[in-house]
N, C-alpha and C positions, 0 to 999 in steps of 0.2 A: 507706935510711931515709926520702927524701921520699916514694917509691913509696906505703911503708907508709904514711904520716900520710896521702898523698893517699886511698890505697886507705878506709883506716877515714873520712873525712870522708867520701867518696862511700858509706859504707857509713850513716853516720851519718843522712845526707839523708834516701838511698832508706827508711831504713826508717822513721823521721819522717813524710816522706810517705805512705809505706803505711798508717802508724797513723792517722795524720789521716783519710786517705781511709774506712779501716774504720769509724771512729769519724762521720765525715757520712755516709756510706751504709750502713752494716750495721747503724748503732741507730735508724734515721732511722723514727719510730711510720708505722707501717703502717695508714692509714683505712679499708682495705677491708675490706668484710665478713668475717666468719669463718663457717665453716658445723660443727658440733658433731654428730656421730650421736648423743651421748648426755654430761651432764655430771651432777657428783652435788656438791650445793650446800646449806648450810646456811640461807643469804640473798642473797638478791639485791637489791640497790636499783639501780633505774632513776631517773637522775636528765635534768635540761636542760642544754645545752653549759655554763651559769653554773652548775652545781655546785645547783639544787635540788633537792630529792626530789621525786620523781612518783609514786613508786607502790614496795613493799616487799613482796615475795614470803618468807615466811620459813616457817622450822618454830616451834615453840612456845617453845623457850627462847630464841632470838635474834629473835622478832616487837618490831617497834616497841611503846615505850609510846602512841604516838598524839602530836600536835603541836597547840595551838592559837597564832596570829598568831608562829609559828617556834620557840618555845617547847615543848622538854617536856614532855607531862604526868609526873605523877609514876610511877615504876617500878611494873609491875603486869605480875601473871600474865596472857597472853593465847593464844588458840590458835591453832594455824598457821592460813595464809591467806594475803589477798592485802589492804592496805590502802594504799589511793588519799589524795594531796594537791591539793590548789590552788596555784596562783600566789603566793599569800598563806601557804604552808605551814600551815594547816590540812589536818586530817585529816577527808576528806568522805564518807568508806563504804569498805567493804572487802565484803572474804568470809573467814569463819571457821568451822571446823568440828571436832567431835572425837565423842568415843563409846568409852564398852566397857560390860560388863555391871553392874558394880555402879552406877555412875553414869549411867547412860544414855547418850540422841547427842545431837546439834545439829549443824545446820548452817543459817547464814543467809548470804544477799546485804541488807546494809544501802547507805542512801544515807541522807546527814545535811544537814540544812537549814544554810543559810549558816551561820558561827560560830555554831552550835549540834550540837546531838546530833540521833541518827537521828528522819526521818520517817516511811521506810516499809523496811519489810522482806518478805523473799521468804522465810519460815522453817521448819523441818523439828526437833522438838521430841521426843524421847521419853523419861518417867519413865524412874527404876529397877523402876518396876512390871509396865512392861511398857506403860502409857498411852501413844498418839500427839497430836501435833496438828501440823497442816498447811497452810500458807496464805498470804495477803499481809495484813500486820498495820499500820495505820497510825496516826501520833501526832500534836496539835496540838503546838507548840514556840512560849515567847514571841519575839514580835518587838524587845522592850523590854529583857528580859535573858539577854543573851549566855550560853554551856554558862561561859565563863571570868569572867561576874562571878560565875554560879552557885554555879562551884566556888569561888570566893574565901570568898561569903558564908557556903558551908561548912563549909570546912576553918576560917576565923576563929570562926563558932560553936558547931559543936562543940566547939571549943579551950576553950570557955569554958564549955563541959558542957549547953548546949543540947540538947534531944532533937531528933530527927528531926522531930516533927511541930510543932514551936514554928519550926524552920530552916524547913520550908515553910510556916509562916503567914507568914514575915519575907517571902520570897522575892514570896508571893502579895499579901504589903501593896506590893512594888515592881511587881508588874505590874496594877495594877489591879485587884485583889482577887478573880484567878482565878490558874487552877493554870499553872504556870509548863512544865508538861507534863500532857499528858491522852492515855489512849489514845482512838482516833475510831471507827477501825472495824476486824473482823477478817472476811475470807473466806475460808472454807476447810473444814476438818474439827478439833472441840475434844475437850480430852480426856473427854468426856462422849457421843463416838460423835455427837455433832451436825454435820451437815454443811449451812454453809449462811451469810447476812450475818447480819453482827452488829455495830450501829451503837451509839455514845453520844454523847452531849449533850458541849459543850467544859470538864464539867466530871469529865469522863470516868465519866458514869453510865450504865447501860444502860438505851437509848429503847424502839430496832427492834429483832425477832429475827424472822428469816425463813429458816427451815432445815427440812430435816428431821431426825426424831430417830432415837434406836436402837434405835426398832419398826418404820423404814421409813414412820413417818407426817408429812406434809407440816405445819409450824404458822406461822402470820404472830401475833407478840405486841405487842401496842405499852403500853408499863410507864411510869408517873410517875416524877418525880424522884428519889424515894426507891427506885428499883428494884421497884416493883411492877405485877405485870399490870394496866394497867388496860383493856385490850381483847385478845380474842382473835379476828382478823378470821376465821382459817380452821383447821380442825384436822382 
């Protein structure tokens, strides 16, 4: 009888200790590298050792809504792609693209000014008509009001049945009574077969046009405030 008791205690031990052992060495996270021939992923987030987000590879129904100061934007359809953070979890540019025939394609590389929205884009654009346009498109962005007072003074005014263009005069009386966004310029090729710059004033009116058209003829235009020619240097 004491054989036994001794036998099962010595049995008892060894396999205690076995477990323990398994248990610090065979779950112990493994740092090194892994190497993949191939993986098939709905989303991927890339974060920093502290657990922020850096950058969100996705397909279209699992893409971030986008973040300003760590913050949520509000849930919204977006297309697959690739969109980048800051330090400050802000969402600072990405890449997004899609396309089929009744609706056309797109594809852009954006890059967004501090706690605001995009400045410049690298963009690939086509109707359902069959129209192209192609190019790097750029935008002024206030310095004075933030994309997230933006959207506050938004979502609060429309709440209260405000139109769209009453919400940008409100916006344009907080920055100095200009446009709180303006496009500046576009190079490239538009849907009107022009290839060539195409500049506006920071009230995003068209100045410069320096292209040519879709006869093959070279034109330098320079247009008044109100959008009109008023010189044509070359044609």
């Amino acid at each position: 009888m004491k054989n036994k008791n001794a036998f099962l205690k010595f049995y008892a031990v060894t396999l205690t200790a076995f477990l323990l052992y398994i248990g610090i060495t065979g779950f112990r996270p493994d740092s090194s590298p892994k190497k993949f021939e191939e993986i098939t992923v709905e989303r991927i987030n890339v974060v920093e050792p502290d657990g922020k987000l850096k950058m969100v590879i996705s397909n279209s129904d699992r893409q971030h809504p986008g973040m300003l100061d760590g913050k949520m934007i509000g849930d919204r359809k977006r297309p697959p792609g690739i969109i980048f953070f800051n330090e400050e979890q802000d969402e600072v540019g990405g890449l997004g693209y899609g396309g089929n025939k009744k609706e056309g394609a797109s594809m852009v590389f954006s890059v967004d000014q501090y706690k605001n929205d995009q400045i410049m884009q690298m963009q690939y654009s086509r109707n359902k008509d069959g129209k192209q346009r192609y190019g790097l498109k750029l935008w002024d962005r206030s310095e004075k009001v933030t994309l997230s007072e933006l959207i506050h003074v938004w979502d609060s005014l429309k709440a209260k049945g405000f139109s769209d263009d009453k919400v940008m005069k409100v916006l344009e009386a907080q920055n100095d009574g200009k446009p709180v966004r303006a496009t500046r310029m576009f190079t490239g090729k538009n849907f009107d077969d022009q290839v060539g710059m195409f500049l506006k004033d920071e009230f995003g009116n068209d100045r410069i046009k320096i292209y040519v058209d879709e006869n093959n003829e070279p034109k330098i235009e320079i247009l008044n405030s109100e959008g009109k020619v008023s010189k044509v240097v070359a044609n």
